[in-house]
C-alpha positions in Angstrom: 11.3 -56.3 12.6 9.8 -53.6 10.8 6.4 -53.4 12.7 8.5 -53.2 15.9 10.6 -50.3 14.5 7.2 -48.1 13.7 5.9 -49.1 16.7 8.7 -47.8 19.0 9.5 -44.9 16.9 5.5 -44.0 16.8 5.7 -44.2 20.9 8.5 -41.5 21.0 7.1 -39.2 18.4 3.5 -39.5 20.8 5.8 -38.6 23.6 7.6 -35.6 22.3 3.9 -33.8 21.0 2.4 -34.7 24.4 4.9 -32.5 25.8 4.4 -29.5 23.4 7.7 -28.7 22.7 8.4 -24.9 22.0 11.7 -23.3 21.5 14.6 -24.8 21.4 17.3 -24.6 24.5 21.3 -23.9 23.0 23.5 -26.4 24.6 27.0 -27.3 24.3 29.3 -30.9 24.8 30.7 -31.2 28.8 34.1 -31.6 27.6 34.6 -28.4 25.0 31.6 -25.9 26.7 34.4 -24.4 28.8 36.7 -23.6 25.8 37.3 -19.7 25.9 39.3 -18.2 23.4 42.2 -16.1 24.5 44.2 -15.5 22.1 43.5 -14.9 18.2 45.2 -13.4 15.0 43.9 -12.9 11.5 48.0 -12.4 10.5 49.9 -15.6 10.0 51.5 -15.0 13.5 55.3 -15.0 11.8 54.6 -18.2 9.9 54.1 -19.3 6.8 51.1 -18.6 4.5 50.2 -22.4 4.1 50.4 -23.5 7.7 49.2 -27.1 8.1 50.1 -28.7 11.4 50.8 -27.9 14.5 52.6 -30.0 17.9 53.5 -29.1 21.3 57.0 -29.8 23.0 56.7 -29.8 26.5 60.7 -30.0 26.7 61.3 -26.9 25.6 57.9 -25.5 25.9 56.7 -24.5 22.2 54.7 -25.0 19.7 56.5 -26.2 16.2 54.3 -26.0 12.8 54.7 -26.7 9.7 54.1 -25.5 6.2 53.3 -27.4 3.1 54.9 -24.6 1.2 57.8 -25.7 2.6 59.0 -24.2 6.0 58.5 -25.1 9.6 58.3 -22.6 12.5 59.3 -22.7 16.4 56.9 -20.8 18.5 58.3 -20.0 22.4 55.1 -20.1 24.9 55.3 -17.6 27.9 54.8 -18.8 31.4 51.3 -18.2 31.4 51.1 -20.8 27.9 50.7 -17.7 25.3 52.6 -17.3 22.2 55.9 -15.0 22.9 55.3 -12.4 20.8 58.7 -10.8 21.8 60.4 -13.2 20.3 60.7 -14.2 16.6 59.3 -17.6 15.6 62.1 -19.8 14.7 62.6 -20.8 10.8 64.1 -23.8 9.2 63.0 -25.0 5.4 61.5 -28.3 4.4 64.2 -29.3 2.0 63.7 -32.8 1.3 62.8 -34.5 -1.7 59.3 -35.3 -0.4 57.3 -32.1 0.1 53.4 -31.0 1.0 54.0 -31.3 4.6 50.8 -30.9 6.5 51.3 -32.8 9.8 54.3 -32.6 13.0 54.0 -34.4 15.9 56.7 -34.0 18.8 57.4 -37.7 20.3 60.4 -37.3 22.5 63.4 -35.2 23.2 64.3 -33.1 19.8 62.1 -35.6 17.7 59.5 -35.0 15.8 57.5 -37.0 13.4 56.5 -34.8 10.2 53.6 -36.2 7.6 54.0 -35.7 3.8 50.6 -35.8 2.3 52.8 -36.2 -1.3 54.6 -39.2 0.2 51.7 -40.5 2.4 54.4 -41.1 5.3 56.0 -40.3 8.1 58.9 -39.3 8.4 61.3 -39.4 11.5 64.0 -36.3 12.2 65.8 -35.2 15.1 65.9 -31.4 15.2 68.4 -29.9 17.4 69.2 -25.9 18.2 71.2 -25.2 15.5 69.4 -26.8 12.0 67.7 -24.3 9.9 67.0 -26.9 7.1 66.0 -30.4 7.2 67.1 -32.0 4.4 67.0 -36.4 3.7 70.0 -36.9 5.3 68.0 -36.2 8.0 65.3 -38.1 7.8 66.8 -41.3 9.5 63.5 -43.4 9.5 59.7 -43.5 7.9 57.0 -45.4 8.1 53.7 -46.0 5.0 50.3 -44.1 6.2 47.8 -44.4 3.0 48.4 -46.4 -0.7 46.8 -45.2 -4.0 46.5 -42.0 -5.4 44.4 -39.9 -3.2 45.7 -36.5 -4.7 45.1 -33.6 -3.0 42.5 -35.4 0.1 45.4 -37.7 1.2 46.7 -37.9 4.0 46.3 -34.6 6.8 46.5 -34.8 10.5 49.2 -36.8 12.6 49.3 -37.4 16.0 50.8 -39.8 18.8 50.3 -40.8 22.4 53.7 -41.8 23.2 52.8 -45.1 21.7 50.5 -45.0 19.1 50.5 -42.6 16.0 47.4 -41.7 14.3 46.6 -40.3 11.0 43.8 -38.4 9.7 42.7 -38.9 5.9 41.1 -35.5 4.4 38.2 -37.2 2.0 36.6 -38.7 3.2 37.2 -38.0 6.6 38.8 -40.9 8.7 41.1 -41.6 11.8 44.2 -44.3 11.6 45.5 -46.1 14.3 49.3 -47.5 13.9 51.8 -48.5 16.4 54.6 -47.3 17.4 56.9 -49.5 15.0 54.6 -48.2 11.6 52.3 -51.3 11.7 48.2 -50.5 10.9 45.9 -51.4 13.5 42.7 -49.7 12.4 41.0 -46.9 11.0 37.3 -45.3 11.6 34.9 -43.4 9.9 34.1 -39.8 11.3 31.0 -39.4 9.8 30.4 -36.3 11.4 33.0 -34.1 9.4 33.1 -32.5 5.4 36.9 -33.3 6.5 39.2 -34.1 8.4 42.3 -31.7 8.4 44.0 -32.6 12.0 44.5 -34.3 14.9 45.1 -34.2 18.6 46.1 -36.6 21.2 44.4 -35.7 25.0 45.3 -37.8 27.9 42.5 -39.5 28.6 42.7 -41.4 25.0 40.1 -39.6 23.4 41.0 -37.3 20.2 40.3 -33.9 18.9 40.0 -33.5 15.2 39.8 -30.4 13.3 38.0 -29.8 10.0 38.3 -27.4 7.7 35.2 -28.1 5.1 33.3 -28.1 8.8 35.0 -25.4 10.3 34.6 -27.0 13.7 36.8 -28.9 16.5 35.2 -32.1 16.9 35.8 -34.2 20.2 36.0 -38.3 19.8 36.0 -41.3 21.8 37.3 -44.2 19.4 37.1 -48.4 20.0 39.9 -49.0 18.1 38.6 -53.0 18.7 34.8 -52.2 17.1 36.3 -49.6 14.7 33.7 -47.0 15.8 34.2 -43.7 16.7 32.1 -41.8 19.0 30.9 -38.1 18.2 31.4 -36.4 22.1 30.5 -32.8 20.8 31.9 -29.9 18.5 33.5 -26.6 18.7 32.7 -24.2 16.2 36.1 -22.7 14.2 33.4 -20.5 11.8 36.1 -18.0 11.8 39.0 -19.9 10.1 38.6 -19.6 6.5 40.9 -22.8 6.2 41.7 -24.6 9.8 44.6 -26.7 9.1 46.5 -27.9 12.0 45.9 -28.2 16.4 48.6 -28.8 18.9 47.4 -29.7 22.4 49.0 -28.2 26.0 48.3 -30.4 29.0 45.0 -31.0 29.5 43.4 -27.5 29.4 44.8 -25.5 26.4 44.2 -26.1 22.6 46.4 -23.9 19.9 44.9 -23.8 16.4 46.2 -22.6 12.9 44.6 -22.3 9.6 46.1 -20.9 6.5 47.2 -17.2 5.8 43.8 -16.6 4.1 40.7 -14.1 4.8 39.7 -14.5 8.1 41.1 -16.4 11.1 44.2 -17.6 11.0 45.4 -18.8 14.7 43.2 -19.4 17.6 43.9 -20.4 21.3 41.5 -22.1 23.6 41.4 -22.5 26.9 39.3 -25.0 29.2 38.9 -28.5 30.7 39.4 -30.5 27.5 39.9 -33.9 29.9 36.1 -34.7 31.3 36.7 -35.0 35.1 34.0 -37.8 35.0 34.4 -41.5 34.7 31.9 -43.7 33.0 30.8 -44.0 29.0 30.1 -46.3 26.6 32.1 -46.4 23.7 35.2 -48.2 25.1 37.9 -45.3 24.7 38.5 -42.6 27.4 35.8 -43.6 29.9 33.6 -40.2 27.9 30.0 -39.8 27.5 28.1 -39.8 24.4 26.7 -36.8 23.0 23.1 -38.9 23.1 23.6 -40.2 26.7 22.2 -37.4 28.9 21.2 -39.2 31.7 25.1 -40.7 32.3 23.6 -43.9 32.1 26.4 -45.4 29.8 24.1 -46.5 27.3 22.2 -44.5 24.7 18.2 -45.8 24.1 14.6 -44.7 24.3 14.8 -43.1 27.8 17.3 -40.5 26.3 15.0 -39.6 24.1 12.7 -39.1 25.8 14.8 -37.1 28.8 15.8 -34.8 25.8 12.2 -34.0 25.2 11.6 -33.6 29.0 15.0 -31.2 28.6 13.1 -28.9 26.2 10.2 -28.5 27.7 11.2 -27.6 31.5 10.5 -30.7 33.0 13.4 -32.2 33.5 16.9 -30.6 33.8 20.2 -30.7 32.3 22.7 -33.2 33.9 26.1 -31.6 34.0 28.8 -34.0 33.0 26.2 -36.0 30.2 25.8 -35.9 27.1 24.4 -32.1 26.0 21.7 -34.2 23.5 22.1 -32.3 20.5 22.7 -35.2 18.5 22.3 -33.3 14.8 25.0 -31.0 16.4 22.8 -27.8 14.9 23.3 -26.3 18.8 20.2 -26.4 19.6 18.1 -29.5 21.6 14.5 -30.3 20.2 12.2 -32.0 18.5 14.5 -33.4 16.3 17.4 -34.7 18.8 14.8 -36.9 20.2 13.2 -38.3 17.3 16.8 -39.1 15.9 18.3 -40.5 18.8 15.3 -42.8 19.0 15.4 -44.0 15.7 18.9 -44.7 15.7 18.4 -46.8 18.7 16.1 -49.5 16.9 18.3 -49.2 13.8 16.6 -46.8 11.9 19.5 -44.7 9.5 19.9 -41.3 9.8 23.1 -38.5 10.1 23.3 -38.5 13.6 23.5 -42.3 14.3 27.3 -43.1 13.8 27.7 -40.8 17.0 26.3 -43.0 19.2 
């Protein structure tokens, strides 16, 4: 096997120096290169210092969060999906006997699922207008999302799609999958990430997750059957000094938070974070790999070698693909081919787990 490794990775290193690469060309993933921010605050936009999750309830149009300090905070959108800023957020305190909140996810009328890292559950409570405490009377169901003592890199992110719930683990950085009733299904690595501080739902079944060692939104296509996740591109958060917590609006807007600390503290993003194409090869949400960049479904030697074609003017860019900067250092060259080819005849390195 080995001689037959060298040999193909050999061929793809000849290629790439026959075609004198030069400078490298910046490009970003299909799905998040449309992101534009709108909106941003280096305040803690009426909330709490420690925010560490966020939701979106499409009932009542707002964005709830919660703090593991101990406080959770309504936000009203405006019609055109901004934060009302006319309007006081809303304020009711976390008074149960588990604390260190750092995850809310709205599931259906007034209720919400809220994750305790210092529990490692989730817990079920039914918010109306008038609470401005939510204490363990209130809690009228939970369900077990990690065991052992992880301390402070338990459990961070939670999430649902109106049947699933899934869980990020901080350290190291992972994605659960558990149904609706509380029962594991599976979990996967994301390689790509220091950490993994959040979560996000989008329609099409893929996820985005937040990271706040990374300071980036990462996009994912999961096979929850293989129990591989699939790196579709990043989204840099180099602002946010500690990105905590995402909340997702239809298929175009992203909200983020991070803690009350120097620099960013809330960021909103707008763009097409559903891919309008169909295809893909990693079983999920019908995406395309960051490696595929000729939309062929699979990633192997001919993307490669594309990506070196890419850099040198020869060939072009296929909108929709895979951008090809699979060491996600934003720029394509040299060293995207020469990894994706390796990882393609099963030599190891950073970048493989993405494809």
């Amino acid at each position: 096997m080995a001689p037959h490794i060298s040999k193909i990775a050999m061929t793809i290193i000849t290629v790439v120096t026959a075609l004198s690469l030069t400078a490298g060309v910046a490009f970003a993933n299909a799905q998040l290169q449309t992101l534009i921010e709108t909106e941003s605050s280096n305040t803690a936009m009426g909330a709490g210092p420690e925010t560490s999750g966020a939701t979106y309830n499409p009932i009542r149009n707002t964005l709830f969060t919660v703090d593991d300090g101990g406080t959770a905070h309504e936000f009203q959108l405006d019609t055109d999906g901004s934060i009302d800023q006319s309007l006081a957020p809303r304020e009711l305190d976390l008074n149960t006997s588990n604390q260190d909140f750092e995850g809310i996810a709205w599931i259906q009328d007034n209720i919400y699922g809220l994750l305790s890292e210092d529990a490692k559950q989730v817990m079920f409570v039914d918010i109306d207008d008038t609470m401005t405490e939510i204490v363990d009377s209130d809690v009228f169901s939970s369900f077990q999302v990690a065991w052992g003592n992880l301390g402070n890199k338990g459990p961070e992110g939670l999430a649902t799609d109106g049947q699933d719930f899934f869980v990020t683990v901080e350290m190291p950085a992972t994605l659960s999958k558990f149904t609706g009733a509380g029962n594991f299904v599976a979990t996967v690595d994301l390689f790509a990430l220091a950490d993994a501080s959040g979560v996000a739902a989008l329609s099409d079944g893929t996820y985005l997750v937040i990271s706040d060692e990374s300071r980036k939104v990462a996009h994912y296509d999961v096979n929850w059957n293989t129990e591989v996740a699939t790196l579709l591109g990043t989204h840099d958060a180099g602002l946010f000094d500690q990105l905590e917590g995402i909340a997702v609006v239809g298929d175009t807007d992203a909200h983020i938070f991070g803690e009350d600390k120097p620099g960013q503290t809330y960021s909103r993003l707008e763009g097409q974070l559903v891919p309008t194409n169909s295809g893909g090869n990693s079983g999920g949400g019908g995406s395309v790999a960051i490696a595929d960049v000729n939309c062929s479904g699979t990633v192997d030697v001919l993307d490669a070698v594309m990506v070196a074609q890419i850099n040198s003017g020869i060939a072009q860019a296929m909108p929709g693909c895979g951008s090809g900067d699979h060491n996600l250092d934003g720029v394509l060259n040299i060293f995207d081919a020469v990894s994706i080819s390796q990882c393609t005849v099963g030599i190891a390195n950073a970048g493989c787990p993405d494809i």
